[in-house]
N, C-alpha and C positions, 0 to 999 in steps of 0.2 A: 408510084407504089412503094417504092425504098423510101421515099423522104416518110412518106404516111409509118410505113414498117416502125423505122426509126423512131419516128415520135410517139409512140405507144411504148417502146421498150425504156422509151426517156423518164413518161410519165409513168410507168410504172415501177421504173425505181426511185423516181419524185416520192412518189405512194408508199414503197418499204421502208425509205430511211426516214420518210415522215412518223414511222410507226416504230420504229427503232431497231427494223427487219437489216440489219446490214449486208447481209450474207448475200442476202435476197436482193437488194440494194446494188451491189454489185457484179450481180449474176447479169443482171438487165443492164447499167452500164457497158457490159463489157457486149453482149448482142448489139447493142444500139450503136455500139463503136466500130462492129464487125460489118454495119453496114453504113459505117461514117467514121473513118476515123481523124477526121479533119476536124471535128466538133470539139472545139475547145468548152463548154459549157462539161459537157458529158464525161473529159477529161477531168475539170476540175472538179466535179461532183464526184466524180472516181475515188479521185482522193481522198474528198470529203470522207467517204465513207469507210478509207483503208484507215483515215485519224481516227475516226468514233470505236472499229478495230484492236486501236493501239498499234495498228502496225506503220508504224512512224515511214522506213524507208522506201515500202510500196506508196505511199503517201506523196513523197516527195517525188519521185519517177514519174507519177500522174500529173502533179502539177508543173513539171518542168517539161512533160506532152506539151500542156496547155499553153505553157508559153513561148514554145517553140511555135504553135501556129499563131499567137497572141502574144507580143513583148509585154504589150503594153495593158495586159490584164491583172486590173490592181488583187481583185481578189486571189487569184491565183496566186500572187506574189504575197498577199498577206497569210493567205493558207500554209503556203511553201515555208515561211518564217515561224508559224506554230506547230509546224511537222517538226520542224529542225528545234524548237523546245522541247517537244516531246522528245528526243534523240539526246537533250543536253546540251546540244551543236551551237552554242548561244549567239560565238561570233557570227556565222552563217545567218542564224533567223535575225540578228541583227542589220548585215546587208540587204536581208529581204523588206524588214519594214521602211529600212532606207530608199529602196525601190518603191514601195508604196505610196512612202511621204513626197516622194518627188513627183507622183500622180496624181494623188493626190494630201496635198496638205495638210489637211483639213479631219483627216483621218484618226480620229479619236482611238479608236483598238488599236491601231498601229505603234501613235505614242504611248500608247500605257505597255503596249508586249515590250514595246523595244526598251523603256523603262525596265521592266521587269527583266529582262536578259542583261542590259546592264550592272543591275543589283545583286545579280547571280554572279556576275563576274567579279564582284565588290567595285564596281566603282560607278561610286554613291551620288557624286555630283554631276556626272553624265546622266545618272538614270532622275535625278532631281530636273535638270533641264528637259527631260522629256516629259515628267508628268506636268512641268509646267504648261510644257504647248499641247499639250492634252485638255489640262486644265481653262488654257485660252480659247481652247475652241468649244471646252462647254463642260462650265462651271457648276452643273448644278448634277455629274453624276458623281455618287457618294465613293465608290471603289477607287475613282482616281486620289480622291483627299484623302481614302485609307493608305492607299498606295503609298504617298507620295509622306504620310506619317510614319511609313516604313521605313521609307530612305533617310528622312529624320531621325527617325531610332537609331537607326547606322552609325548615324555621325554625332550621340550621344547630345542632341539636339533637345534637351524633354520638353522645352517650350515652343519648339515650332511642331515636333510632332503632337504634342495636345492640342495645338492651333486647328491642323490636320486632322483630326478625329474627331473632335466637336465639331469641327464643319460636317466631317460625312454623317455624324449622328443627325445633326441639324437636318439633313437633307434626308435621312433615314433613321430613324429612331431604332427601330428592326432591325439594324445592323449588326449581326452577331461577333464578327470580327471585330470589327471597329469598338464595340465596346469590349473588348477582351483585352485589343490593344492596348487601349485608353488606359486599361487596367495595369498594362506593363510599364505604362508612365509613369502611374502614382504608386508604383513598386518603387523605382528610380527614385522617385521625390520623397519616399518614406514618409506618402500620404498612405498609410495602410487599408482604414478605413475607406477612404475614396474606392481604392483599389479593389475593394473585398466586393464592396456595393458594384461594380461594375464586372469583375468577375461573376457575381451571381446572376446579374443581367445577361452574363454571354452564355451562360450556362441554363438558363431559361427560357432563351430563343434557338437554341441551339444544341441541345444536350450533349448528342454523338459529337460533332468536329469540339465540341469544348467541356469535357468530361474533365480533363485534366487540371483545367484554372484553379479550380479549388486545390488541389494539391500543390503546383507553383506559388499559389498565395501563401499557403501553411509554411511551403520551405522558405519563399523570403523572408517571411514573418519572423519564423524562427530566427534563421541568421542576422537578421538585424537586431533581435532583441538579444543576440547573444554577444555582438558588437557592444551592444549598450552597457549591458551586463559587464563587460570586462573593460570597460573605461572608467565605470561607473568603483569596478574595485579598484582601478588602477587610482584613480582618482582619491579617495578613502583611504589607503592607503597607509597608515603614519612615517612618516620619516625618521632614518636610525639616525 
């Protein structure tokens, strides 16, 4: 009758966070744990639901339940390393996805977070090694080539991060970021025009997160043609 109890309060907070009820979501975790609380699923879903919250440190509490009854639970361990992003806590969620890759390898989110926690912390060629074995275990999603054009841009790289972005375009044309990026490269190259054409593009898949392109284009614009401008009298000149 408790196991039965249980798995109604499971599936019905499957049901609220399916609908984006979290509150609700969590009400029924925490009954279902009252009559289990050995349930590592019910734990990690806990969690789940304190991250979509935002409440990052109840988040991690839940997942390190789960892995007190479960070491060896990748997701829990990879949750646990996205709590600790949302906190900032970078080195932390970095041991976590380290935990993960050791379970599994093969874990594509894992290398891209731990990628991206690396890049937070600046350093550019640790998070470049990770989007590679991201990229090795499967090559054909477009966010790790944005990614990983990121960590290029870092290292003032403009021809391997174009390499990088034209791949994720390739694989997604729709990519909003990716051509915004693209567009921070042909700023760098004082390919203007490229630039513009490809800011308009992010700006018309995208309007809300890329409102702003058109204005960074206009300032670079500016400053370099003001560059030119004053080389250009330097140049002209006459000698006394």
């Amino acid at each position: 009758m408790e196991k039965k109890e249980e798995q109604n309060w499971f599936e019905q907070a499957v049901s609220f966070f399916e609908q984006g009820d979290y509150h609700r979501a969590l009400e029924c975790y925490e009954q279902a744990l009252k009559t289990d609380s050995g349930n590592e699923r019910a734990w990690n879903n806990k969690g789940n639901a304190h991250l979509a919250l935002k409440n990052h440190e109840q988040a991690v509490a839940c997942y390190e339940k789960a892995l007190e009854i479960n070491p060896g639970y990748v997701r829990a361990w990879y949750n646990k390393g996205n709590a600790f992003r949302g906190l900032k806590e970078y080195e932390k969620s970095i041991f976590c996805y380290e935990k993960v890759n050791e379970l599994d390898p093969s874990h594509v989110r894992a290398w891209n977070n731990k990628g991206n926690s690396f890049l937070e912390l600046h350093k550019i060629e640790e998070s470049i090694a990770c989007y590679n074995k991201a990229i090795a275990s499967d090559p054909n999603q477009a966010f790790l080539w944005n990614n990983k054009g990121n960590a290029c841009l870092k290292l003032q790289d403009n021809q391997a991060a174009l390499a990088c972005y034209d791949k994720a375009l390739e694989l997604d044309p729709n990519y909003a970021s990716a051509w915004n990026n693209l567009g921070n490269v042909y700023v760098n190259l004082k390919e203007f025009q490229k630039a513009r054409t490809c800011y308009q593009k992010a700006q018309s898949l995208d309007p809300k997160k890329h409102a702003s392109a058109w204005t960074v284009f206009k300032k670079a614009f500016k400053e370099s043609f003001k560059q030119v401008s004053f080389f250009r009298k330097k140049k002209n000149k006459p000698a006394v």
